[in-house]
N, C-alpha and C positions, 0 to 999 in steps of 0.2 A: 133515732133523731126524727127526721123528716119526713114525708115522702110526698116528692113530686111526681108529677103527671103529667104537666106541661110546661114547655116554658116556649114564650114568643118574643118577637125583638121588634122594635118601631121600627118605623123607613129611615131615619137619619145615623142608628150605629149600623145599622144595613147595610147600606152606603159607603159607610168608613171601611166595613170588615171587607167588601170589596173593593174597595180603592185600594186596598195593600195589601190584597190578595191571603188574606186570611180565613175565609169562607170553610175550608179543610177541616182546619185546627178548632173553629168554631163549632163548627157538628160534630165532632171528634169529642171537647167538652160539654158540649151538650147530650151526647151519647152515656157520657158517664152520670151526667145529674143525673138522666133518665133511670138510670140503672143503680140508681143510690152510694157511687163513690163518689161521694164528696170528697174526701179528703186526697184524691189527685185530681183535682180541678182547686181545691185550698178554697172551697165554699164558707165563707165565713161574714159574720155582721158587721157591720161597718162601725166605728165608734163616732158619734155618741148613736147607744141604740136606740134611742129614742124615736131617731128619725126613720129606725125603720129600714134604711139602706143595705143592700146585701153588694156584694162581687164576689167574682171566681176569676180564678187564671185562665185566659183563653192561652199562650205561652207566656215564658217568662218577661218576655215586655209588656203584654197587651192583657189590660182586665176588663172585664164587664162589668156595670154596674145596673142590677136591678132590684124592683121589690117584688117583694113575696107575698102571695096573696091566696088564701086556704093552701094547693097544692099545687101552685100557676106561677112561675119566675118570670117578670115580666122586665125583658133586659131595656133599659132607657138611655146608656149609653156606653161607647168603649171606651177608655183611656190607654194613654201612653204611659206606663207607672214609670220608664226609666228618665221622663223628662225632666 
């Protein structure tokens, strides 16, 4: 598949991932992109691909959503998927 390198996150899902104390679980998923297990983080493209949009499972409530840029995941925000 892939491979990443780096990935970085803006100030405002920053923010979120520590306002509900998820900061752990975040590097913990991000340890794995690093390491090229995507498929327990569930790294997958967003529909329609056109847009380009990626997420991965921070845990089973909370996704990330960023794009991907040569081998750079640049997270732009979290969501609540169970809302």
């Amino acid at each position: 598949m892939i491979a990443i390198s780096r990935v970085l996150i803006a100030e405002e899902p920053l923010a979120y991932l520590k306002a509900r104390k998820l900061e752990k679980q975040y590097l913990k998923a991000k340890k794995l992109i690093l390491s090229g297990h995507f498929s327990n983080v569930d790294l997958k493209i967003r529909e329609p691909k056109k847009d380009r949009v990626w997420y991965f499972r921070i845990n089973r409530q909370f996704r990330a959503f960023c794009e991907l840029e040569w081998e750079m995941l640049y997270v732009f925000a979290i969501d609540n998927h169970q809302k």
